[in-house]
Every structure is written in structure tokens, then in C-alpha cells.
C-alpha angles and dihedrals in degrees: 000000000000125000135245129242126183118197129192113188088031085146093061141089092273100023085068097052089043085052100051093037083054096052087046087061098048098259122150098227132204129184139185134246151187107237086231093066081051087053096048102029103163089056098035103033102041092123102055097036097114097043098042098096088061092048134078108227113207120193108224142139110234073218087065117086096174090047086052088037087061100041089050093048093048094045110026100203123222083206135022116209112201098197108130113097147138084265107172113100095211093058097048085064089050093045114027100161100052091039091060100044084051104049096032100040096040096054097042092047084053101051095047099049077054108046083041102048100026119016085171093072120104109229119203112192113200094223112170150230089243088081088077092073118159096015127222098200134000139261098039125219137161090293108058131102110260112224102175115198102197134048083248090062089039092051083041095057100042089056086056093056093054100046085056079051104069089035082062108035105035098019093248127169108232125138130197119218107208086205117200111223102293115191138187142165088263079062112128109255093234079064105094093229087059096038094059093042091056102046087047093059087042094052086049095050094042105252109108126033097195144041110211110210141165127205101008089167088064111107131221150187108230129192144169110260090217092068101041086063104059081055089056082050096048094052099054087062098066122097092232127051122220141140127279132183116229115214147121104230096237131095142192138178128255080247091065099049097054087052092057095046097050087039096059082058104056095251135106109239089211095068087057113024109087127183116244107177088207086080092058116110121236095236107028112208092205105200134353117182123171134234097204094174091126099056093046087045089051113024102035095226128132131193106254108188128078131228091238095050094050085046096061094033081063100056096032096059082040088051088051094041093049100045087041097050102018103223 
């Protein structure tokens, strides 16, 4: 029999690529949805255009504990993915409040629905790296102190505690990937790595002259998302659940990954990024880089793809958007 997969967040960057590894595996996969993304399908549900046909949509608020309740009676999951969430960091600072109910209830809600109609399910939460913060020692791994530094890392890593929580209280399985900034061309263009990917294929083809940026001194470890989902998936398949952080090891500034990009293109990013403070968080978490020993130790999985090549599939899937649809 086949097993069972829910997936909130399925409409997302790494929703989609947990959606499609899934039906590769044989999985019947739901997913749940605003009833705004059913309504206006071709904006809301892009991602997950060419799979939709294989996956059971289900409308339903992460705020409601009685719509999750019924979606988790009627299914009964063999695994939970907590993916949904206000996930973009410079929000977070402009709307605090929302950002935190969102992030915090919904995961809570989920969880409990869980934990209450089916305590056999296997319940994966998508924590972050940005609970680091302001970091103590590099590179990171599950071991060191978090220190977040926006309302986004604290709702994060809230949402960690109380995912160890019910491991520990109710002998639960539910793990917390303390994923590394994954990107991807399904990235949302407020996300740096799009938006430079974008504007670069805009520059090339002539419709756009500058590339507005802030901190371009701040340092990452990027990754591809479609690798990071097959480590939620793995660790979901282990007896015992835990906590793993999801990196590459490797890291590079914002400034470097303008230079590629325009690079890859033929052109200097110098002559077209300029700085606009405006753009500065608040709170600047300056580097963040992952010791991912443990998953690789444990789960056997290792990042495949390259900087330089996400880099290049970026700009590559921006370059045919832009010369197919001409904006």
C-alpha cells in the first residue's frame, strides 16, 4: 500500500520539489492550500502546474485547528511536512505580529491535530538557519547557541522548540530541519538570489538599466532546494527522530553571487548593482555557513549541485522567461 504524504506549503519553492520527489516514490501526496491559491490557480499554483493532476489539494488556514483536524482524520498521513510559512526575513521586520501567529500557531495547531488523530505519523518542521542569528562560532551545526536577530528566526525557532517538545513529551516523532538558504529558479523574486537572476535576464535583454541591492557584504550558504528535500525525506525514514542541520559547507557573499550571474551573461555587475540602504535590515545576520557532518553521518545525503551551477540554472530559466514572455 502506498503511503501517505501531507504537505503544507506544497505551492512553494520546496513544496513543489517535495511533491514531485514524493510521486516519484510512489507516495499519494496532499497538500494544503489557501482557498485564495484554488481561486487563482495560474498565480498561486505555478509550481505545481505540471504535477496537479497526481495530488490531492485540500483548502484549509494553518490558524485553523478544526480545517487541519479534518484533513488529518480523512487522510491519516504516514508523514506531516511543515513547510507553509511567512518566509521572507524582510517581512517579518514590516509585520511582526502576523509573521509570528503564522509561523508559531500554525505550526502548533499542526502539530497537535497530529500528535491527537494520528500519533503514528512522522512529522518533519522546516526550521532555519536564520535562527543562528547573531552567531557565536562558524560553521554552525546542531550544537550551537541560536541567537536570532528578526521576528521571522524568533517565530522559527519557536516553532523548533516545540517540535523537540512533543519528541520528548509525547514520544512523537517529529524532526526539525535547520535548513541552510536553498534556492532555486521557482524562488520568489522578493528572495535576493531571484531577484538578481531576474534583473540580470532583464539587463541582458534590454529592459531594465539597475539592480537595486542592499548588503552585498552579507555571506551565505546556498544551496539548491531540490536537493534539500530529498534530506527532509530522508529524515523522516529513520526509526528515531532528531534534528539535522542542511547545508553545503561552503559559503559566498551576495556580492558574489551578483558577479557570477552577471558573469554568465557576458556583463560586469559592477557597471549595473547599485546600494540603496533602504534595503538594510534592520538586524543583519552577517554570515551564516553549516556544518552538515551529522546529516551526512546519519542520512547518508549529500548537496549535489554546485554555486556556480545554481547560479547559472537561475539565470538560465529568467533568460527563457524573459525572451518568451518579454517583461
Amino acid at each position: 500500500m502506498s503511503k501517505v504524504a501531507l504537505i503544507t506549503g506544497i505551492t512553494g519553492q520546496d513544496g513543489s520539489y517535495l511533491a514531485e520527489l514524493l510521486l516519484s516514490k510512489g507516495y499519494n501526496v496532499h497538500g494544503v492550500v489557501r482557498r485564495v491559491a484554488l481561486d487563482n490557480e495560474d498565480h498561486r499554483l505555478w509550481r505545481i502546474k505540471k504535477i496537479k493532476k497526481d495530488l490531492k489539494l485540500h483548502s484549509a488556514t494553518l490558524e485553523s485547528y478544526a480545517s487541519l483536524a479534518k484533513i488529518i482524520q480523512k487522510i491519516k498521513p504516514n508523514e506531516v511536512y511543515h513547510l507553509a510559512s511567512q518566509s521572507f526575513v524582510g517581512t517579518s521586520f514590516e509585520d511582526e505580529f502576523s509573521t509570528f501567529n503564522a509561523n508559531l500557531n500554525g505550526t502548533h495547531n499542526l502539530l497537535s491535530c497530529a500528535k491527537d488523530f494520528c500519533k503514528e505519523t512522522r512529522f518533519y518542521f522546516a526550521a532555519s538557519s536564520e535562527m543562528f542569528g547573531k552567531i557565536k562560532s562558524s560553521p554552525q551545526d546542531e550544537n550551537t547557541p541560536f541567537h536570532p536577530r528578526s521576528v521571522y528566526g524568533i517565530a522559527k525557532l519557536a516553532g523548533y522548540n516545540l517540535t523537540i517538545n512533543y519528541r520528548e513529551a509525547y514520544n512523537f516523532h517529529s524532526s526539525n530541519g535547520i535548513l541552510f538558504n536553498h534556492e532555486s529558479p521557482r524562488r520568489g523574486y522578493e528572495f535576493v538570489t531571484r531577484k538578481i537572476s531576474y534583473a540580470v535576464a532583464r539587463i541582458k535583454k534590454g529592459l531594465q538599466k539597475k539592480l537595486s541591492l542592499g548588503n552585498i557584504n552579507s555571506k551565505r550558504d546556498w544551496g539548491h532546494a531540490r536537493d534539500y528535500v530529498n534530506a527532509m525525506w530522508l529524515m523522516l525514514q529513520q526509526d528515531t527522530s532528531g534534528d539535522y542541520v542542511i547545508g553545503t559547507g561552503k559559503e559566498y557573499s551576495v556580492r558574489d553571487f551578483a558577479d557570477k550571474a552577471f558573469k554568465h551573461v557576458g556583463l560586469n555587475y559592477e557597471d549595473y548593482v547599485t546600494i540603496d540602504k533602504n534595503l538594510m535590515r534592520p538586524a543583519e545576520v552577517d554570515t551564516l555557513l553549516a556544518n552538515c557532518s551529522k546529516a551526512k553521518k546519519q542520512l547518508k545525503w549529500q548537496p549535489k549541485t554546485t554555486f556556480e551551477n545554481l547560479v547559472i540554472e537561475m539565470v538560465e530559466s529568467d533568460l527563457e522567461f524573459v525572451t518568451k514572455f518579454g517583461y
